[in-house]
FINU-677431 format. One record per residue (C-alpha): residue in three letters; x, y, z. Coordinates in Angstrom, 1 decimal. Example, Ala and Ser with C-alpha at 12.3 -4.5 7.8 and 13.67 -1.06 7.14 Angstrom:
R loke     xx     yy     zz
R  ALA   12.3   -4.5    7.8
R  SER   13.7   -1.1    7.1
This chain:
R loke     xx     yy     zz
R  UNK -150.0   23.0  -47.6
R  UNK -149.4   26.8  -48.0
R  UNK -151.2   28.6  -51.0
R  UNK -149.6   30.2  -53.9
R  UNK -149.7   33.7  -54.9
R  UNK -150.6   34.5  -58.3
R  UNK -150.6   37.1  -60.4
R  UNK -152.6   37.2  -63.4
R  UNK -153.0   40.0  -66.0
R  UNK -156.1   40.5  -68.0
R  UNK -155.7   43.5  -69.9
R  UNK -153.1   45.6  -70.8
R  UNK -150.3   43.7  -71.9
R  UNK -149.3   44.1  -75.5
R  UNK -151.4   46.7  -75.9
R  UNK -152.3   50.3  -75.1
R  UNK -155.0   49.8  -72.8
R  UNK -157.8   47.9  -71.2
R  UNK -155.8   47.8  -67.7
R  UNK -156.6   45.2  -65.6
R  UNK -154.4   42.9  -62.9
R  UNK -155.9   40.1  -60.7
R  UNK -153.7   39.5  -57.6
R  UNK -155.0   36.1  -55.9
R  UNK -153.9   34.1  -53.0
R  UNK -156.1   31.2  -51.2
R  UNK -159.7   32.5  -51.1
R  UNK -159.3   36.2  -52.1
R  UNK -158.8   38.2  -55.1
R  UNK -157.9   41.2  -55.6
R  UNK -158.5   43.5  -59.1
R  UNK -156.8   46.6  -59.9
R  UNK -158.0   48.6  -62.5
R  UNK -161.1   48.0  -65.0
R  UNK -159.9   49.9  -67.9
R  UNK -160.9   50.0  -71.6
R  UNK -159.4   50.5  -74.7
R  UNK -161.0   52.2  -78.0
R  UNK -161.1   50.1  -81.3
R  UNK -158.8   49.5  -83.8
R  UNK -159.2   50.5  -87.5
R  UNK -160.2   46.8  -88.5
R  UNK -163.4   47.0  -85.8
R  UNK -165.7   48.2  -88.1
R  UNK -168.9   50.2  -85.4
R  UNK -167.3   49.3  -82.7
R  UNK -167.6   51.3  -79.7
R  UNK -165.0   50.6  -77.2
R  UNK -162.9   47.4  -75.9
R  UNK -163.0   45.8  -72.6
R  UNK -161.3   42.6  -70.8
R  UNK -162.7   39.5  -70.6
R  UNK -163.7   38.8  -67.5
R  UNK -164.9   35.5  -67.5
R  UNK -162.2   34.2  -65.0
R  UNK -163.0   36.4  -62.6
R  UNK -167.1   35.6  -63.2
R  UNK -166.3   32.3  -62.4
R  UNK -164.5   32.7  -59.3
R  UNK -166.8   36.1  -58.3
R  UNK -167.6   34.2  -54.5
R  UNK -163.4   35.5  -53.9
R  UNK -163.2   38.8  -55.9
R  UNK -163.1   41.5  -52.7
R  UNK -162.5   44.8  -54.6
R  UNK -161.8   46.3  -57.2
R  UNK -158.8   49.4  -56.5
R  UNK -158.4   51.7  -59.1
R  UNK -154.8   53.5  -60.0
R  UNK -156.0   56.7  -61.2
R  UNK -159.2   58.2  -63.5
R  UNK -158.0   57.6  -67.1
R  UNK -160.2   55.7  -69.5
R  UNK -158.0   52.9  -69.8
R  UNK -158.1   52.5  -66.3
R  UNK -161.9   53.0  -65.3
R  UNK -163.6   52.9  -68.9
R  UNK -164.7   49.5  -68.1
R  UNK -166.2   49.9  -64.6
R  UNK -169.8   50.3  -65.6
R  UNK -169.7   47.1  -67.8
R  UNK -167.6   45.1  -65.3
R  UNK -169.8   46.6  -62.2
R  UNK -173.4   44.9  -64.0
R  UNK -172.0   41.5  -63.9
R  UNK -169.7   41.8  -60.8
R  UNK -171.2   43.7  -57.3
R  UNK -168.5   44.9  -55.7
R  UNK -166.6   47.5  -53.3
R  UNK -164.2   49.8  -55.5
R  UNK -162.0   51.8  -53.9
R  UNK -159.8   54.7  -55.5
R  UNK -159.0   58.6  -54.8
R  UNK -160.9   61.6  -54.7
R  UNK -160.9   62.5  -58.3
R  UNK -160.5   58.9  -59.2
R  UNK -163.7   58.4  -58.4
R  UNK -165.8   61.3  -58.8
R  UNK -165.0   60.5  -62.4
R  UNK -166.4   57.1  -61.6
R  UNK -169.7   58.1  -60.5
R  UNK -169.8   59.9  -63.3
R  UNK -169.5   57.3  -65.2
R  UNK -172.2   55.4  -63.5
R  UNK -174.4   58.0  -63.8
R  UNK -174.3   57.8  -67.3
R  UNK -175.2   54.3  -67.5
R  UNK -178.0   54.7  -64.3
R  UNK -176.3   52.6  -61.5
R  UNK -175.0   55.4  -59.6
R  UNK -176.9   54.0  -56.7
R  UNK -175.8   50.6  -56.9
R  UNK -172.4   50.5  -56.1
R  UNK -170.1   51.1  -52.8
R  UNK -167.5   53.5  -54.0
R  UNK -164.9   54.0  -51.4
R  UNK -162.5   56.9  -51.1
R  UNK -158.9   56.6  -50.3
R  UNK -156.5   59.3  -49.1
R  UNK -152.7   59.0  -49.5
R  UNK -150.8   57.5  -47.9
R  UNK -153.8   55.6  -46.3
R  UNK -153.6   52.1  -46.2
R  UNK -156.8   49.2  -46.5
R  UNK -157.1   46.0  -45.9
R  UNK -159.1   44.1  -48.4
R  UNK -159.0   40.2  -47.9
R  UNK -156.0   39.2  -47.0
R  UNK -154.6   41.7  -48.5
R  UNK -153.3   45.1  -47.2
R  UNK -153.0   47.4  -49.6
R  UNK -150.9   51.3  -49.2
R  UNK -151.8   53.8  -51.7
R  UNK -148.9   55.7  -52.3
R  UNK -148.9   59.1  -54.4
R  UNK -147.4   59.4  -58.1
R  UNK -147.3   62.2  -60.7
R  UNK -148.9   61.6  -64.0
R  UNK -150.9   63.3  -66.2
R  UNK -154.0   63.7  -64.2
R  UNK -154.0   64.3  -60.5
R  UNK -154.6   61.9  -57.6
R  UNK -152.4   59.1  -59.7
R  UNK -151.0   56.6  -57.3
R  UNK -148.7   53.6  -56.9
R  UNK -150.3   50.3  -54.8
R  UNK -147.9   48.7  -52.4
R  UNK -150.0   45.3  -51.5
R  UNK -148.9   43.5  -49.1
R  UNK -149.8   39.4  -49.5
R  UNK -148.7   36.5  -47.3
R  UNK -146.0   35.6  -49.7
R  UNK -144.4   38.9  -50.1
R  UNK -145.1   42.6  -50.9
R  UNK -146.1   43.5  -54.7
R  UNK -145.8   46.4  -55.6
R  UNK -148.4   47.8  -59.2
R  UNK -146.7   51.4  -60.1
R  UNK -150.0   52.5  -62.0
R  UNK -149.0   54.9  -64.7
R  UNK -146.4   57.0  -63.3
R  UNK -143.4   59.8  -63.8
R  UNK -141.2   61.4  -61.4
R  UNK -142.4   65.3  -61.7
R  UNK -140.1   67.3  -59.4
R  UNK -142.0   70.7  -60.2
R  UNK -145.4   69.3  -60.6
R  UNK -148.7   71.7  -61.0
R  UNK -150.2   70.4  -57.7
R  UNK -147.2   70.9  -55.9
R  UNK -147.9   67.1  -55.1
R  UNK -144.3   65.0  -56.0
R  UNK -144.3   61.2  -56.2
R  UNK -144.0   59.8  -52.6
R  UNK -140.5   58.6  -53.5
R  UNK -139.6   57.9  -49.1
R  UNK -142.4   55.9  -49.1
R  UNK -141.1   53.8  -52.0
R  UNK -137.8   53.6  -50.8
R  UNK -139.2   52.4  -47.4
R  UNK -140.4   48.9  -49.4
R  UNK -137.4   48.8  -50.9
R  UNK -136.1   48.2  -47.7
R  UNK -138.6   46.1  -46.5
R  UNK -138.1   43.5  -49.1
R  UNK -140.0   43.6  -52.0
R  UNK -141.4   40.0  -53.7
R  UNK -142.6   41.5  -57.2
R  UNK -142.5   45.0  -59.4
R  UNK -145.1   45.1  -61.7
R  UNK -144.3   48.7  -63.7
R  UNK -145.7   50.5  -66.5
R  UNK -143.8   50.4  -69.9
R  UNK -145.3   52.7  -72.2
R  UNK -142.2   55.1  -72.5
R  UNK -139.6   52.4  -71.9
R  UNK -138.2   53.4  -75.5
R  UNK -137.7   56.8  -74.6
R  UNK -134.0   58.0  -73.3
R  UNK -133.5   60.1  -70.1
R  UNK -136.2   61.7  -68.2
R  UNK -140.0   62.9  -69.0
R  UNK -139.9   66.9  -68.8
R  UNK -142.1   68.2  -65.9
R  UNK -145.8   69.5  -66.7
R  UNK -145.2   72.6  -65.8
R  UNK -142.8   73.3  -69.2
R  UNK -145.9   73.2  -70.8
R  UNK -147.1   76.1  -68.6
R  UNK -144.7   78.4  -69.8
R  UNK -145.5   77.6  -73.4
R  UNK -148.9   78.1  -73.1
R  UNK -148.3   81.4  -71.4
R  UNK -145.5   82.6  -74.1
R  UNK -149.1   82.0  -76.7
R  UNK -151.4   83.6  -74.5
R  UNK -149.0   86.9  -74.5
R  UNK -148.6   86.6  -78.0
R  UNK -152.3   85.8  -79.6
R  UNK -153.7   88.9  -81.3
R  UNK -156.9   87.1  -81.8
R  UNK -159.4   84.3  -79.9
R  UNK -157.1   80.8  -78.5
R  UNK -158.7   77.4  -78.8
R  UNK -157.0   74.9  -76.6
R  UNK -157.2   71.1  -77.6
R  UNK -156.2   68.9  -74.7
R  UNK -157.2   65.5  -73.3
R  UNK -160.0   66.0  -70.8
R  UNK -158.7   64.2  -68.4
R  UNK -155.3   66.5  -68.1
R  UNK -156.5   68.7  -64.9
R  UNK -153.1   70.2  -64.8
R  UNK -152.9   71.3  -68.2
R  UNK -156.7   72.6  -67.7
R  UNK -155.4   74.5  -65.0
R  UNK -152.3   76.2  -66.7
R  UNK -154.7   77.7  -69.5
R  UNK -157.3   79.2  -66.7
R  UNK -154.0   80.6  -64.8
R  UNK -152.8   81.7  -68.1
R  UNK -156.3   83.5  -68.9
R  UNK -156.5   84.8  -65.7
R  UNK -153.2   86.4  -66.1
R  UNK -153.7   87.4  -69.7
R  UNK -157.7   88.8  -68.9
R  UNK -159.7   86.6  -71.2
R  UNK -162.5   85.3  -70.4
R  UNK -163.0   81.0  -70.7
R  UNK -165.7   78.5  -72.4
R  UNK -165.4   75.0  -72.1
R  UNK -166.2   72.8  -75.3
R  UNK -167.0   69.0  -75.6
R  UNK -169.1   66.7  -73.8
R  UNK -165.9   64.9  -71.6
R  UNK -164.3   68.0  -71.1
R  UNK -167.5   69.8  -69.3
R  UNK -168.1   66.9  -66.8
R  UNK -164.2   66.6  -66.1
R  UNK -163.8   70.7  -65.5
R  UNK -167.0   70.3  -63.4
R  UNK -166.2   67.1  -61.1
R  UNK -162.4   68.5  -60.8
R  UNK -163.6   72.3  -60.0
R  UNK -166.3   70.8  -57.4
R  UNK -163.9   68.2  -55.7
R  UNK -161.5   71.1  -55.5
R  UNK -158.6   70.5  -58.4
R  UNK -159.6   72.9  -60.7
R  UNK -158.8   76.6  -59.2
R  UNK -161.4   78.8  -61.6
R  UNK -161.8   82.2  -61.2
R  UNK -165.9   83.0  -60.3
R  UNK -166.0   85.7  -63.6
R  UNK -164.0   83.8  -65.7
R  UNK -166.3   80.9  -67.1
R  UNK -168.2   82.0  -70.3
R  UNK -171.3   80.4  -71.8
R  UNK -171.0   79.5  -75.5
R  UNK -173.7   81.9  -76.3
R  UNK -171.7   84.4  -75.2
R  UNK -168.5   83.9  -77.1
R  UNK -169.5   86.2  -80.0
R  UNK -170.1   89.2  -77.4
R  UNK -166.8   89.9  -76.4
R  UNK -164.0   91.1  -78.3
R  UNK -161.7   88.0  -80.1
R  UNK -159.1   88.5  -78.0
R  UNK -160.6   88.9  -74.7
R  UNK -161.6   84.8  -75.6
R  UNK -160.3   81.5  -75.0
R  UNK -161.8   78.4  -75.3
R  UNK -160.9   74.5  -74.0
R  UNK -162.0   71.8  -76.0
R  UNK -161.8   68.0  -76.5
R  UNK -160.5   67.2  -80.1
R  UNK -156.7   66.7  -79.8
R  UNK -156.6   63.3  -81.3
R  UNK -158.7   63.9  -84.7
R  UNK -161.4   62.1  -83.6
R  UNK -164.4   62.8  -86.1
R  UNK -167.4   63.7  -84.0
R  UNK -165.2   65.7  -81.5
R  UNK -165.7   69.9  -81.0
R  UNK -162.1   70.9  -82.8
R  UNK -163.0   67.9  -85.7
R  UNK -166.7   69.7  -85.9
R  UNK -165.0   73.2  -86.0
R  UNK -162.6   72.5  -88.6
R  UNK -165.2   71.4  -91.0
R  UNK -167.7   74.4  -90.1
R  UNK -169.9   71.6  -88.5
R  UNK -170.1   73.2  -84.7
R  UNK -173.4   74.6  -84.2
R  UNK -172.0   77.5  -81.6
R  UNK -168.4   78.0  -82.8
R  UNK -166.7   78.9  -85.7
R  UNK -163.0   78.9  -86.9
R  UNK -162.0   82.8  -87.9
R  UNK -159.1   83.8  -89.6
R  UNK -157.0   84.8  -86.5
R  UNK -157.9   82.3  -84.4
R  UNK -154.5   80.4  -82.9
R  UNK -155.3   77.0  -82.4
R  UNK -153.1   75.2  -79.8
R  UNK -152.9   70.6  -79.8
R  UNK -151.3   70.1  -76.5
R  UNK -151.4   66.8  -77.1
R  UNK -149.3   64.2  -79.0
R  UNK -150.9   61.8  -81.2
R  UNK -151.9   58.3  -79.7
R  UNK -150.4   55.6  -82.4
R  UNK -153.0   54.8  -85.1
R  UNK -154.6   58.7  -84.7
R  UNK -151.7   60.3  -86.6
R  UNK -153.9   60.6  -89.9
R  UNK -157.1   62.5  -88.1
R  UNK -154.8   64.6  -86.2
R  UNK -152.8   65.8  -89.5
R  UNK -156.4   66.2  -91.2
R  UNK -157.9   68.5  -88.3
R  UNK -154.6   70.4  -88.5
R  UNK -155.1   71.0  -92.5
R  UNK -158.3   71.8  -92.1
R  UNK -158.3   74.4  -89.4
R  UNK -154.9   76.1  -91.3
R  UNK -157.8   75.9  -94.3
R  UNK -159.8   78.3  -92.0
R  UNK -157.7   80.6  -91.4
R  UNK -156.2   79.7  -87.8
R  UNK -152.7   79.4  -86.9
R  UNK -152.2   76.3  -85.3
R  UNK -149.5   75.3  -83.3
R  UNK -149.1   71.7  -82.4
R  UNK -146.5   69.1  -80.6
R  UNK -144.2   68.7  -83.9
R  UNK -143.1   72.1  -83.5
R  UNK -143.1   73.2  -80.1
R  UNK -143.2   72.0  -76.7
R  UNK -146.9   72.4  -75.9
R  UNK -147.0   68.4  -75.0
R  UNK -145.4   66.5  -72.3
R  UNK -145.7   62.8  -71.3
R  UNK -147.3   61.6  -68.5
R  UNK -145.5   58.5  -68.1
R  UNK -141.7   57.8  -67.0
R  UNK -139.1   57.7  -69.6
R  UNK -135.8   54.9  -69.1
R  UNK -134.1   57.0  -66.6
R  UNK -137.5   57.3  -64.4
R  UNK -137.9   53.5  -65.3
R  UNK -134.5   52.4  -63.7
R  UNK -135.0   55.1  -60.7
R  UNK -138.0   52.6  -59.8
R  UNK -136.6   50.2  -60.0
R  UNK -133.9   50.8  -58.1
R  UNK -135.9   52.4  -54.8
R  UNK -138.0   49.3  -55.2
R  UNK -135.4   46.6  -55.3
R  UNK -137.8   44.1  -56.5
R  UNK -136.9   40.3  -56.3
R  UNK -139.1   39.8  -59.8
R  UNK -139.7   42.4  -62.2
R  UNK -143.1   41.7  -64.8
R  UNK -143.4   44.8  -67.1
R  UNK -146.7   46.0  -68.0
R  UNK -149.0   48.6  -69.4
R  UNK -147.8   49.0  -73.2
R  UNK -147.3   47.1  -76.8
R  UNK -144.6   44.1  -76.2
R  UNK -142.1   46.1  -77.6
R  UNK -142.2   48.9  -75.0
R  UNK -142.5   45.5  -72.6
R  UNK -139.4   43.9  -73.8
R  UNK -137.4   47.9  -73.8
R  UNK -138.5   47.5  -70.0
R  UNK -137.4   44.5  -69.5
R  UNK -134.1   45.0  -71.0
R  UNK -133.9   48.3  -68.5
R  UNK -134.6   45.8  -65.2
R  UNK -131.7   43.8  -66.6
R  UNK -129.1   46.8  -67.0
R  UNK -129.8   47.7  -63.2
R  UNK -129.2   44.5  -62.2
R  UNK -132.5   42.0  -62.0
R  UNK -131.6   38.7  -62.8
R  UNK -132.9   37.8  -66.3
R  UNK -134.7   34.7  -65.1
R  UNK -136.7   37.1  -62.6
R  UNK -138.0   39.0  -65.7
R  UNK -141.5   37.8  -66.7
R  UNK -142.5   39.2  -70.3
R  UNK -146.0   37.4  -70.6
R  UNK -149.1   37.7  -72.4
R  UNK -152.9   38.4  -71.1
R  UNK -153.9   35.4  -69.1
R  UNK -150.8   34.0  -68.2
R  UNK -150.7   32.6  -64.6
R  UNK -147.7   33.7  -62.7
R  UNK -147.6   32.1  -59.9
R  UNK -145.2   32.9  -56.8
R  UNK -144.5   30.8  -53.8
R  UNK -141.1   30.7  -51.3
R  UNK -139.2   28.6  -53.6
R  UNK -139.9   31.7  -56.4
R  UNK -141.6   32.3  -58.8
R  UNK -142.8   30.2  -62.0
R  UNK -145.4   30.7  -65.0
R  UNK -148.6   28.1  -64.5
R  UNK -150.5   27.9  -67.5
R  UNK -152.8   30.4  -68.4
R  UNK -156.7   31.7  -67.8
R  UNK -159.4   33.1  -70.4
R  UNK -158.3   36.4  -71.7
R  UNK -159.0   38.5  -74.7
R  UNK -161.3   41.2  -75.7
R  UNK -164.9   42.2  -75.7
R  UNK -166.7   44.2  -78.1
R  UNK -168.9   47.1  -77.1
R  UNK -171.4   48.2  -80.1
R  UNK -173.9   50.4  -79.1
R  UNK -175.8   48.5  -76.2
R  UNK -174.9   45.3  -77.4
R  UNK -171.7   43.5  -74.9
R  UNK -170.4   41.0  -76.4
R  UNK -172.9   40.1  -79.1
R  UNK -170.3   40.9  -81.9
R  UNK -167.6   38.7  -82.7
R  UNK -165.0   37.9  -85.0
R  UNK -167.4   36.3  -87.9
R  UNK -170.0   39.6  -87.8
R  UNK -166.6   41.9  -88.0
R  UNK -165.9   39.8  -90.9
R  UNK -169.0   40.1  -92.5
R  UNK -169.0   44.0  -92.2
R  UNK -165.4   44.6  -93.4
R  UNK -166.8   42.4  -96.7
R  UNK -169.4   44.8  -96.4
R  UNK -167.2   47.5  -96.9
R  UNK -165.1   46.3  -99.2
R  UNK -167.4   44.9 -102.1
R  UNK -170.7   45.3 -100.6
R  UNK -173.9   43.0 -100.9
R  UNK -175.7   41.3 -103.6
R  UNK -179.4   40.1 -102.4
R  UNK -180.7   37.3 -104.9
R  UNK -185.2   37.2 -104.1
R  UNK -186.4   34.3 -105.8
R  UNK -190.3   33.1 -105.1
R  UNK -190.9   29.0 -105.2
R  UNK -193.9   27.0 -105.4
R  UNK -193.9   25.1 -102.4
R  UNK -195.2   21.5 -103.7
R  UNK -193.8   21.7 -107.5
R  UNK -190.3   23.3 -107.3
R  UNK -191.5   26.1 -109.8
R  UNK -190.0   29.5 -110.1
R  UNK -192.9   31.8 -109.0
R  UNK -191.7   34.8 -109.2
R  UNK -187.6   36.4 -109.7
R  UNK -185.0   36.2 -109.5
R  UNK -184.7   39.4 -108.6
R  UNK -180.6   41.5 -107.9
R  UNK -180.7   44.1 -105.7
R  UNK -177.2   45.4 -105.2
R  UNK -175.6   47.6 -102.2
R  UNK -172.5   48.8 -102.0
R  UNK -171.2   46.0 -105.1
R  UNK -172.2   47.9 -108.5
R  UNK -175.0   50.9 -109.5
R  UNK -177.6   48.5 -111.1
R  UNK -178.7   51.4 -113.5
R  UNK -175.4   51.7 -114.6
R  UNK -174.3   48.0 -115.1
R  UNK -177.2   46.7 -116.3
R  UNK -175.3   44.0 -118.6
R  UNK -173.7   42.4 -115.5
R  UNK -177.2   42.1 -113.4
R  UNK -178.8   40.9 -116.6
R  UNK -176.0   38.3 -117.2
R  UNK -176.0   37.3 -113.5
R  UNK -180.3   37.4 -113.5
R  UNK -179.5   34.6 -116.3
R  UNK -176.8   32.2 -114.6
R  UNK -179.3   32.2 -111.6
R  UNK -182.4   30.9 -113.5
R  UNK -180.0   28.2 -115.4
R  UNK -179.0   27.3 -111.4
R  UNK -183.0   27.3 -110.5
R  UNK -184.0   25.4 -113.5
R  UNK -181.0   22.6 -112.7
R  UNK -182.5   22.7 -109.3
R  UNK -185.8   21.8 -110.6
R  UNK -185.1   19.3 -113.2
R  UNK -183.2   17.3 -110.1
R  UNK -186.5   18.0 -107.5
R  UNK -183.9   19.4 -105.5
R  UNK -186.1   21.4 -102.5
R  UNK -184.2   21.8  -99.8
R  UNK -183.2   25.6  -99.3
R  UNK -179.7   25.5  -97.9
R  UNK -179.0   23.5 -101.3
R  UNK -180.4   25.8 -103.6
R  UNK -179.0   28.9 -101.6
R  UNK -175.8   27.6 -101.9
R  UNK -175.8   26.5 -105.6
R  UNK -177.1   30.1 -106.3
R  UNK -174.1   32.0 -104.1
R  UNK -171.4   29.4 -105.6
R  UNK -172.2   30.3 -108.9
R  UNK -172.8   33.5 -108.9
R  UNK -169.7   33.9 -106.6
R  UNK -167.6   32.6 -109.3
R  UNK -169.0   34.6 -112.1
R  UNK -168.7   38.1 -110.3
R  UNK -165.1   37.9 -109.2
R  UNK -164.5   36.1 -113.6
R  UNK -166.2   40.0 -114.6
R  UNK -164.8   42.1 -111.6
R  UNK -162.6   40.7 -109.5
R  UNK -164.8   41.5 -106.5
R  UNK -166.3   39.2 -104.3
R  UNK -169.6   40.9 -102.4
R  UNK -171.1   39.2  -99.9
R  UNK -174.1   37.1 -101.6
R  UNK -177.5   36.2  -99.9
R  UNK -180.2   34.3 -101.6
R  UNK -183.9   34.9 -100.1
R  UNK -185.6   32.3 -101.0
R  UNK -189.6   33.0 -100.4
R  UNK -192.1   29.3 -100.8
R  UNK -196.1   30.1 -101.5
């Protein structure tokens, strides 16, 4: 009997994020990507997101490799958490995983695992699988597109993607090589959607060259450049543009220091040898002989723009003069921070300039026209968008119909649906474990959906901690009750209520007696019942209540 081909997403389907694909056939699997995703506003301390991988735990005798798309977050975030439970090869690009050691590094396993490097348009074999790596623009270099071929059929995984006919690099999106599957017959497209709402074509990085360039001219004073780390290019256009303009550079943030490091060792980063300055040595030169890069773009609070704004940075200050520059566009959900940074710094004097009101942001993924131009060199049989929120999925798969997939051929599934593909076509069969795991701290894992629950009571009417002593062998009241409150009510200034509450809790305790009633979880949950009900009758609040009960 002749196996099926599935393919099986864990990560990344309705939802910005936490990438990861399975592609399986007979005794092989293949992954690509091990991404994560960063929490949303309901996960109270959490650090970061990442897949569930239990699946592929329990079938880890048949996972061959993990491939990797490209060196964003949500594509390699998860690696070092993935890597401890699951030993094996990964392969990716030069910068791709250079960023990955990195990584590693940082969680001390740099040692442990066999990182491969991959030049396009090399090919691999991994399994039974061969697998082309096929180049792409986006909006950090060494992006590519995976052409796999299986025994049922070629798949093709477009990684994040746009077609860039002026790119930075000088490196466009190997678009023969795509058309050349196209030809060959391809069985399945899987294609990233995060821009499928967005008409007509992405605008090429290099627009955002000539912005930043018009700004360098123009400054009279010091320029502070927010951008994501992990936008080489854009990196590249502000040292060009200092180098033109004769200012000298420091790089700011944690993320952006090892990024301008690993992409100036490996080679993508062009920087002058005089050009780099210390932060020490920012207050030397003359404000206008000064540029600095820094991480920041999205608001985020313990960032170096954040800690500027608010006079927090230890090394640099916002000056009247300063011209502040967000090439970046808000991720959904970080509108608020960004539009607080951007107060804060116009508080401190700086002129800011940001992607609302000038073109100093450009996309790094394809917008409908792009999307259709894919899909058309590909000429996929079955079309499964991926890679966004299930809107942007359902845009895409509206796009696949308009060129001229056949609806039925669409698949617009969920993480952990089972699609499996065989040469009578293509079906979905049932579904695997899939979700999310929570990261807090070094805890993977350990915090679910009843802790978040307990810290978003937390937060919203805070803790009431009832210490009562008992006599072990007669029942009696030793000592309490005491209220300690956190977080619910100032006990100095609300002394009625605790005295009130102090009184229904002895009448609860002396019931308890009267009935011999000694068993703890009883008398705990007579104490938080009643006191439960009296609270929210005076305040309409309900904190979290927890008796201690203490026997002598």
């Amino acid at each position: 009997m002749k196996q099926k081909l599935k393919v099986i997403p864990l990560g990344g389907l309705g939802e910005i994020g936490k990438n990861m694909y399975v592609i399986e056939y007979g005794k092989d699997i293949l992954v690509i990507d091990s991404g994560l995703m960063f929490p949303e506003e309901e996960m109270l301390g959490i650090d970061v997101v990442i897949p569930d991988i239990t699946y592929l735990l329990e079938n880890r005798e048949r996972v061959r490799a993990i491939v990797l798309t490209h060196g964003h977050e949500d594509h390699i975030g998860a690696l070092p958490y993935i890597l401890k439970k699951l030993n094996v090869p990964v392969y990716g690009t030069k910068l791709t995983i250079g960023l990955v050691k990195g990584k590693l590094k940082e969680h001390y396993m740099s040692n442990d695992v066999d990182l491969n490097i991959i030049v396009p348009p090399d090919s691999i074999n991994i399994g039974c699988f061969r697998v082309d790596f096929i180049r792409v623009n986006h909006s950090i270099p060494d992006a590519v597109c995976l052409g796999i071929y299986t025994p049922v059929g070629i798949i093709v995984h477009t990684g994040d993607f746009k077609f860039d006919q002026t790119p930075v690099d000088g490196q466009i999106t190997d678009i023969h090589k795509l058309a050349e599957l196209g030809n060959k017959g391809v069985l399945a497209l899987l294609a990233d959607s995060t821009n499928s709402e967005r008409e007509g074509y992405t605008m090429s990085e290099r627009v955002v060259g000539d912005t930043i360039d018009e700004i360098f001219r123009t400054a009279k004073g010091r320029i502070i450049v927010a951008t994501f780390a992990s936008n080489v290019h854009r990196i590249q256009q502000v040292f060009d543009s200092a180098q033109k303009h004769k200012r000298k550079v420091a790089v700011v943030g944690k993320s952006m220091v090892n990024v301008v490091d690993v992409a100036s060792e490996l080679g993508y980063l062009k920087i002058p040898d005089d050009m780099l300055l210390q932060l020490d040595e920012i207050n030397k030169l003359p404000l206008k002989k000064v540029a600095i890069i820094t991480t920041g773009s999205q608001g985020e609070p313990m960032s170096a723009l954040t800690r500027m704004a608010t006079s927090e940075h230890r090394k640099v200050e916002i000056v009247p003069g300063d011209t502040v520059l967000l090439a970046a566009t808000p991720i959904p959900g970080n509108e608020k921070l960004v539009a607080r940074t951007i107060d804060q710094l116009f508080r401190q004097g700086a002129e800011v300039i940001y992607e609302s009101i000038s073109g100093v942001h450009v996309s790094g993924h394809a917008s409908q026209e792009e999307l259709k131009l894919m899909i058309n060199l590909v000429k996929p049989q079955f079309f499964i968008p991926i890679h966004g929120e299930y809107r942007h999925l359902i845009h895409h798969a509206k796009l696949a119909e308009e060129v001229g997939i056949k609806k039925e051929n669409i698949f617009v599934v969920d993480n952990g649906t089972v699609i499996e593909f065989s040469n009578k076509g293509a079906r979905i069969r049932g579904e695997v474990t899939s979700g999310k795991i929570l990261v807090d701290g070094l805890g993977v894992g350990d915090v679910g959906n009843i802790v978040l629950r307990d810290r978003k009571l937390l937060s919203q009417d805070g803790i009431l901690i009832v210490v009562v002593t008992i006599d072990k062998k007669t029942a009696e009241v030793v000592a309490g009750p005491d209220i300690i409150s956190r977080g619910f009510v100032y006990v100095r200034e609300s002394e009625d209520l605790i005295e009130e509450a102090t009184k229904r809790v002895e009448k609860v305790l002396e019931k308890c007696q009267e009935k011999r009633i000694t068993d703890w979880s009883t008398i705990k949950s007579l104490v938080r019942d009643t006191l439960g009900k009296f609270l929210y009758g005076k305040t309409r609040r309900r904190p979290m209540i927890l008796p201690l009960i203490m026997e002598v």
